[in-house]
C-alpha positions as CSV (number, residue, x, y, z in Angstrom):
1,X,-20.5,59.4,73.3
2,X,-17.8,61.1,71.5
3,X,-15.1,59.1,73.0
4,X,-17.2,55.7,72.1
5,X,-17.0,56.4,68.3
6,X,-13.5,57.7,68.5
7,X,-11.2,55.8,66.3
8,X,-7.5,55.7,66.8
9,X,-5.0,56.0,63.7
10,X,-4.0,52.1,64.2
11,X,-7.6,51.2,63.8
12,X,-8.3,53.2,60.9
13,X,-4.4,52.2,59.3
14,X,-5.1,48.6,60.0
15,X,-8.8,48.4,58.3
16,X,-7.3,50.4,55.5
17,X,-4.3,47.8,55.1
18,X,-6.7,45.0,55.0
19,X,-9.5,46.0,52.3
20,X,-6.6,47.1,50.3
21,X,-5.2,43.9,50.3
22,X,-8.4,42.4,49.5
23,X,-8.7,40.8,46.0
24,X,-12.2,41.9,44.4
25,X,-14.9,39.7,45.2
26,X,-13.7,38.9,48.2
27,X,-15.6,38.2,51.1
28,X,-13.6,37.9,54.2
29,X,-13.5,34.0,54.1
30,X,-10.3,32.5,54.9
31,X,-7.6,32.2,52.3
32,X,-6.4,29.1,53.9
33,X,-7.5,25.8,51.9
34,X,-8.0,22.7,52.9
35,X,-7.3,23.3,56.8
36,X,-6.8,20.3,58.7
37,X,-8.5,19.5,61.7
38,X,-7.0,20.4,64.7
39,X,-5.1,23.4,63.0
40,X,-5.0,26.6,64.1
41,X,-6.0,30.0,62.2
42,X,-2.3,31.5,61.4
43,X,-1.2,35.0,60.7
44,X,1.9,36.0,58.5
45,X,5.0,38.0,59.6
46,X,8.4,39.6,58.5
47,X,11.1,36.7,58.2
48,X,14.6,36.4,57.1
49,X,14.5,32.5,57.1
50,X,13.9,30.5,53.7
51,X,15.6,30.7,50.4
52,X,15.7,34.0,48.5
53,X,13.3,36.1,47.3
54,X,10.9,35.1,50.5
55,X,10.8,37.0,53.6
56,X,7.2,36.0,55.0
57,X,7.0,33.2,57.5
58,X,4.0,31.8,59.0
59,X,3.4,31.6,62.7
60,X,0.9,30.6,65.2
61,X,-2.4,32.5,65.8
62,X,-2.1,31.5,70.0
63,X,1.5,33.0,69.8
64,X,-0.1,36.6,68.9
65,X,1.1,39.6,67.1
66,X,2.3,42.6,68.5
67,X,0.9,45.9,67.2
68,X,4.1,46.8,65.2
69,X,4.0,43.2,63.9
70,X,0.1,43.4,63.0
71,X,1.3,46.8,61.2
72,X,4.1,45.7,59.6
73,X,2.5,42.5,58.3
74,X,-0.1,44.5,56.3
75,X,2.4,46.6,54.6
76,X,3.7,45.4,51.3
77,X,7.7,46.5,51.9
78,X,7.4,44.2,54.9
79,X,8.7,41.7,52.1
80,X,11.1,43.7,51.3
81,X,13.4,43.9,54.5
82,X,16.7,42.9,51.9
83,X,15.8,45.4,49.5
84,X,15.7,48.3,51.9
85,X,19.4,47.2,53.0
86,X,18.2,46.6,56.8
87,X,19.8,43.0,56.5
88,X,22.5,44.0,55.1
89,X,26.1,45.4,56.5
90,X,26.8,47.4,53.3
91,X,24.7,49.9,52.8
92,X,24.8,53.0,49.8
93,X,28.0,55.2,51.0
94,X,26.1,58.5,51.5
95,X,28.8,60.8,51.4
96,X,30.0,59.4,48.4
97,X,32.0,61.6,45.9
98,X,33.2,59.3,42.8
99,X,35.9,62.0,41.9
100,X,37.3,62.1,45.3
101,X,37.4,57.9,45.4
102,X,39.0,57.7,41.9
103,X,41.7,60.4,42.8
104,X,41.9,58.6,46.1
105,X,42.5,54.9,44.2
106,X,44.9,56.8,41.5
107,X,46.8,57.9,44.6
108,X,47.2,54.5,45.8
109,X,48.3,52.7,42.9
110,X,50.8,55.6,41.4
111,X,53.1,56.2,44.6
112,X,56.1,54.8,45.6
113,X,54.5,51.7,46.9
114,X,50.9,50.5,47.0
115,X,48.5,51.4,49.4
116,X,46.4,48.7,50.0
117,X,44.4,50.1,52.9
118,X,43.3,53.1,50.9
119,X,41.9,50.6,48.5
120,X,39.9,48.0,51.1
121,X,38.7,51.4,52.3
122,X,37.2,52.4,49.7
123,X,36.1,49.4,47.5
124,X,34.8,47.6,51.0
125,X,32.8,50.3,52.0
126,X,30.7,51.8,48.9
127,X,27.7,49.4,47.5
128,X,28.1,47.7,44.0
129,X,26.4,50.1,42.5
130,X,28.7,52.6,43.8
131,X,31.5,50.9,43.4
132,X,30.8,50.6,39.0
133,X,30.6,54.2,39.1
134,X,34.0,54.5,40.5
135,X,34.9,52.3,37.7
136,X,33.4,54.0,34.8
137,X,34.7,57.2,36.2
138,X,37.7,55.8,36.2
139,X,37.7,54.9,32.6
140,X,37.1,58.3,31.7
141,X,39.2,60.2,33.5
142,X,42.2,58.2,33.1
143,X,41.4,56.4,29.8
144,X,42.5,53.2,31.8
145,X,40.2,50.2,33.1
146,X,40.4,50.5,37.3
147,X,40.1,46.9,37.6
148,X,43.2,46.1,34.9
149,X,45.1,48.6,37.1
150,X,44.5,47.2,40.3
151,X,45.3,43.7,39.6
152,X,48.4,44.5,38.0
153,X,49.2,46.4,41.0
154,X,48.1,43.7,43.3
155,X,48.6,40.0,43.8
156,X,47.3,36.8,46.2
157,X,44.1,36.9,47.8
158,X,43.8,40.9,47.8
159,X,44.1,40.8,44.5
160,X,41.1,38.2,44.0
161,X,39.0,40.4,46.8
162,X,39.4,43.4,44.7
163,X,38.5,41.8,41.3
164,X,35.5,39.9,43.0
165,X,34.1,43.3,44.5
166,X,34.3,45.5,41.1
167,X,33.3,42.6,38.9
168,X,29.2,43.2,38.8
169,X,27.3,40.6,40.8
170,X,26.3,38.5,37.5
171,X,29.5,38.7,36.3
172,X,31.5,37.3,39.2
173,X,28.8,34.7,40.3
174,X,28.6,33.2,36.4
175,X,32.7,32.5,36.7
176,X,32.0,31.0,40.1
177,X,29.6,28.5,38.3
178,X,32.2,28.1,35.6
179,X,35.1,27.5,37.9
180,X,33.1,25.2,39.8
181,X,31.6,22.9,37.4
182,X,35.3,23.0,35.1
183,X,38.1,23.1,37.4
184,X,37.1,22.3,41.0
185,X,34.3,19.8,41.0
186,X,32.7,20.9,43.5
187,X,29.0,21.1,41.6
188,X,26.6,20.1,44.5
189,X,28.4,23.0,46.5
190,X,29.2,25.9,45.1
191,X,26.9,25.5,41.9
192,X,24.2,24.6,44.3
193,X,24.9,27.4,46.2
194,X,24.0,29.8,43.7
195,X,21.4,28.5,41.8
196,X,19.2,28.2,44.7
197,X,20.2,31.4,46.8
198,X,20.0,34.2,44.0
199,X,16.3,35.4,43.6
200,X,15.0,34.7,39.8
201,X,16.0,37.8,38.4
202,X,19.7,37.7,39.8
203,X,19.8,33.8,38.6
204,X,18.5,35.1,35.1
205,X,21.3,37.7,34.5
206,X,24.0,35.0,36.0
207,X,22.8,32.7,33.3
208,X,23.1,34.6,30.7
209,X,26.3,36.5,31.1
210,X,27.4,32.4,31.5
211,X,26.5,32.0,27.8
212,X,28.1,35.5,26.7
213,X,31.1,34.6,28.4
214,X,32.0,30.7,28.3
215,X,30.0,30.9,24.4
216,X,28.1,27.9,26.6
217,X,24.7,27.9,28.2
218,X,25.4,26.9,32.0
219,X,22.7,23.9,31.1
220,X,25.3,22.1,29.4
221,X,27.9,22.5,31.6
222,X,25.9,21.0,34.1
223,X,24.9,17.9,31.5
224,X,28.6,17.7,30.5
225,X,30.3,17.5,34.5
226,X,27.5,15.9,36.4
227,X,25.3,12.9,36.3
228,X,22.1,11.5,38.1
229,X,19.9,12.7,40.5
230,X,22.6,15.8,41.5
231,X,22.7,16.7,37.6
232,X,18.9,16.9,37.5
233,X,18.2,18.6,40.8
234,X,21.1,21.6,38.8
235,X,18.9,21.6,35.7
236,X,15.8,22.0,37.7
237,X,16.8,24.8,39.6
238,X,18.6,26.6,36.7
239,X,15.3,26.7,34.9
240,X,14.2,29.0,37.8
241,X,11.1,27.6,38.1
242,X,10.0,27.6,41.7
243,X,6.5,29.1,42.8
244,X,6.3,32.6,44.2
245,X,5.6,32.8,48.1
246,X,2.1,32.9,48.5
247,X,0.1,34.1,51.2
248,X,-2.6,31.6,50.4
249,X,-1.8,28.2,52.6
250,X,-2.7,25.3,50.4
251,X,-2.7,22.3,53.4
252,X,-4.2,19.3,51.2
253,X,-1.0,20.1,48.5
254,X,1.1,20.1,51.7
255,X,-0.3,16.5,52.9
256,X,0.4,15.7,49.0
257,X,3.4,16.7,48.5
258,X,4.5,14.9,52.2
259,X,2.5,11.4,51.3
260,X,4.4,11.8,47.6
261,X,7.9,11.8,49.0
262,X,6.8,8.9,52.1
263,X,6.0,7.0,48.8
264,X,9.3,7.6,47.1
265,X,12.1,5.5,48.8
266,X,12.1,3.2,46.2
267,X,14.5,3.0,43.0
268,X,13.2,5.4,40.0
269,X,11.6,7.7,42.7
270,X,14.0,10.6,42.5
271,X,12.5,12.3,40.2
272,X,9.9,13.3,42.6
273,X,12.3,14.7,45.2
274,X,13.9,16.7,42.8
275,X,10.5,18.1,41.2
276,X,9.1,18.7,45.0
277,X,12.5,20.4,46.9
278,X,13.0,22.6,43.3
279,X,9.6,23.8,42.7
280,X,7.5,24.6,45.7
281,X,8.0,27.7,47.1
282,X,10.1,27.8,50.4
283,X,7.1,28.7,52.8
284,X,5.1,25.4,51.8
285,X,8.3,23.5,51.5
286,X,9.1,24.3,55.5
287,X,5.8,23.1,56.4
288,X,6.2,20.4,54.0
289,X,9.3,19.0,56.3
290,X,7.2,20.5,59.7
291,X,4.3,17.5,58.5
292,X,6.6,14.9,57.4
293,X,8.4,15.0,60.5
294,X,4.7,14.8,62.3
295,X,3.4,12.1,60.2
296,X,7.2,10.1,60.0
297,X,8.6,10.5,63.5
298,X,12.0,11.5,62.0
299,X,13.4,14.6,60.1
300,X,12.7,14.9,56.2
301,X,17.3,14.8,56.5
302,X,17.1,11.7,58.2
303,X,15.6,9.8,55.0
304,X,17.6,11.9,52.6
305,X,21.0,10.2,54.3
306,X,19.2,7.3,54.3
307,X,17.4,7.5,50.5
308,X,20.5,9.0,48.6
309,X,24.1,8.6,48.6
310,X,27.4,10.5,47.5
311,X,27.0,14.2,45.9
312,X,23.2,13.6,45.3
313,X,23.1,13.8,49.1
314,X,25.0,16.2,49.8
315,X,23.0,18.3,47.3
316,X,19.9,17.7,48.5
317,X,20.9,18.0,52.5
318,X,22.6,21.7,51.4
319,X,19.0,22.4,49.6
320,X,16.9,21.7,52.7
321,X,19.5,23.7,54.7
322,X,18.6,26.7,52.4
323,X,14.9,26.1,52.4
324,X,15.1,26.0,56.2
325,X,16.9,28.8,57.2
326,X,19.0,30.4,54.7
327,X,21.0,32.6,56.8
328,X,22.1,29.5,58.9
329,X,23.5,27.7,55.5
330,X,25.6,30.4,54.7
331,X,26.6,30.4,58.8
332,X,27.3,27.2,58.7
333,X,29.3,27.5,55.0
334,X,31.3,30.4,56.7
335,X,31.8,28.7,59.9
336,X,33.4,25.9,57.8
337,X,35.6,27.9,55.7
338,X,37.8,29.3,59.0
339,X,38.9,25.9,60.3
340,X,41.8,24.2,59.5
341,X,45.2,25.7,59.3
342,X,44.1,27.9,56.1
343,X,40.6,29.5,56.0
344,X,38.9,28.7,52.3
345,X,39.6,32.6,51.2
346,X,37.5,32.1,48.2
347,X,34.3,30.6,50.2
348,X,35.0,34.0,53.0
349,X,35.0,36.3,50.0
350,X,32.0,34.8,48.0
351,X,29.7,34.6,51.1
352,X,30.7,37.7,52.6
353,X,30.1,40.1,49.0
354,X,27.4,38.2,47.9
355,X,25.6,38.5,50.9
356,X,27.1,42.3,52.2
357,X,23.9,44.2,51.2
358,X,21.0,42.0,51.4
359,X,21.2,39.6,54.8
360,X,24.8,39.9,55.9
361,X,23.5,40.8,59.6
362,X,21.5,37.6,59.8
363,X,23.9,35.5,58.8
364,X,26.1,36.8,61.9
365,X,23.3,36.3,64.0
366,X,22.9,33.0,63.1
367,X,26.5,32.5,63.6
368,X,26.6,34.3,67.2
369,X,23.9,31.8,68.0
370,X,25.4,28.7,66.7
371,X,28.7,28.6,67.2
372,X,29.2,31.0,70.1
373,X,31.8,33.3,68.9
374,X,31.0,36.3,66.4
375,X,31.6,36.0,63.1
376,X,33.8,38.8,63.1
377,X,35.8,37.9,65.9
378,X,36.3,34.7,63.9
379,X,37.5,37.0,61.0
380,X,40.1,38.7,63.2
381,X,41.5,35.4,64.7
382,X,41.5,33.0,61.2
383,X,42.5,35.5,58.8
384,X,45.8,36.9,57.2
385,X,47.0,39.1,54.8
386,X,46.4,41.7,53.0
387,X,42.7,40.7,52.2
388,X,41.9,40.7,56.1
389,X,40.5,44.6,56.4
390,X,38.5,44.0,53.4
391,X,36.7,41.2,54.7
392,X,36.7,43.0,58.3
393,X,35.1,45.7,56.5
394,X,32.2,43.5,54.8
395,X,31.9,41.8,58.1
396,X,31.4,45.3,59.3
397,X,30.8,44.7,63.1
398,X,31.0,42.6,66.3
399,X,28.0,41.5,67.8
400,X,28.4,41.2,71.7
């Protein structure tokens, strides 16, 4: 009898996680609207797919969860696999000693000749936060800025490594946006590229440092150097307004949202693959392409090569990629950037400190799985220069 009534701590932890989660008034009903027929009951679990700020993927009920999975997927930091630092390769430097790294950089700068591995060993393995407190000791101890002192010490690609990893993340991504929307054209990449990878907040700070530094807003920039559909699919997502994951799956907006873009392959219907692709959140978006792929009998990419042309295109093709699978876009962005006789130092460096403490290690999964080769093997065989243990170090590992 007693062995009957026994509860085990799972049983107790999992009914727990579940009435807590419970908004009030609720009554155990489904929070799934408008299920189609034929579709199954689905549960929701930890993912590193989609664009940023969502880790929650949905996933067949007949597949079955394990027990840590069940666990995990009622516990609110399960979302929050980036912010624990589990994704990424750079992770807070725990036996960190900001006097003993600024006597350490002073060493390296003030001798004979500069010692550049002292410097990639210390800038490349401290977190961004750790790394500004090196530089405001630095400041007062020496009454000199570190990062004036390093590049005058320093030249080429090291030089743009070390600047790009004490520059704060706002700081270095809104002169990204600047250089490429004035100097390199390349809007529907690299502006792309940040405006729909950085989570709301990070996009937020980005902008506004824009406007503190360039005396512009980025908005006008983006008016000024593009036009078209690519010039409003950059406003939209500058605004920031994409919907929040949501555990609530809404399948009559998802058989709207796919009849709405079967509907627009006609001339003056780009508006609604902009509004669509830049304001639904990633989750619906994924089932989105799942359904029109079902209802079409061809890929949601297939009618964007087919619908759109030239840098409106290749916009919208990089956007689905991110929405997708966001850690095989910046793969497939890194993969790119080591061919040819000279790797693209400036994508490497981007990708690989943007990306170093929040989902670095999926990335290299995804391009293990892809391509075949590690990324860091890749590293060691493309790269030269002084720059190459820096980004070795950010790269952290091999993965056999």
């Amino acid at each position: 009898m007693k062995e009957k009534n026994k509860q085990t701590t799972t049983d107790i932890f999992l009914k727990s996680a579940n009435s807590s989660r419970r908004p009030s008034g609720h009554t155990g009903a489904s929070t799934h609207t408008g299920t189609p027929p034929g579709c199954d009951d689905t549960h929701l679990t930890p993912s590193t797919s989609g664009a940023a700020g969502c880790t929650m993927s949905v996933t067949s009920g007949k597949t079955g969860l394990s027990l840590t999975q069940e666990i995990l997927s009622h516990l609110g930091l399960a979302r929050k696999t980036a912010a624990w630092g589990t994704l990424g390769t750079l992770r807070t430097f725990l036996s960190f000693s900001v006097d003993k790294d600024v006597q350490r950089l002073l060493r390296a700068i003030a001798g004979q000749g500069v010692d550049r591995t002292a410097i990639a060993d210390v800038l490349a393995n401290r977190s961004r936060e750790q790394r500004q407190l090196i530089s405001r000791a630095f400041q007062e101890r020496t009454q000199q800025d570190l990062l004036q002192s390093l590049q005058a010490a320093l030249s080429g690609n090291f030089e743009r490594i070390v600047v790009a990893l004490l520059r704060p993340a706002a700081h270095f991504d809104a002169q990204e946006l600047r250089t490429a929307l004035k100097d390199s054209g390349s809007a529907e990449d690299v502006v792309l590229e940040i405006l729909a990878t950085r989570t709301p907040p990070q996009l937020q700070e980005c902008l506004a440092v824009y406007k503190h530094d360039f005396q512009v807003e980025a908005e006008e920039d983006i008016k000024s150097e593009t036009s078209g559909t690519l010039q409003n699919l950059l406003l939209a997502l500058a605004k920031g307004g994409r919907e929040s994951c949501s555990e609530i799956i809404d399948y009559n907006l998802t058989e709207q949202d796919v009849q709405a873009l079967k509907q627009a392959e006609g001339p003056g219907t780009e508006g609604t693959w902009v509004l669509i692709l830049t304001q639904r959140n990633p989750e619906h978006l994924v089932r989105v392409f799942d359904q029109y792929q079902r209802c079409t009998g061809r890929e949601l990419e297939h009618t964007v090569r087919n619908r759109f042309r030239g840098d409106a295109q290749m916009a919208l093709l990089s956007l689905a990629s991110v929405i997708r699978n966001t850690a095989l876009y910046f793969a497939d962005k890194l993969h790119q950037a080591l061919q040819g006789t000279e790797p693209n130092y400036q994508v490497l460096m981007r990708i690989l400190i943007s990306r170093s403490e929040t989902d670095l290690l999926s990335i290299r999964a995804e391009f293990k799985k892809k391509f075949g080769k590690s990324l860091y093997s890749s590293l060691q065989d493309a790269v030269r220069g002084d720059c190459r243990p820096a980004l070795l170090a950010l790269c952290r590992a091999e993965d056999l």
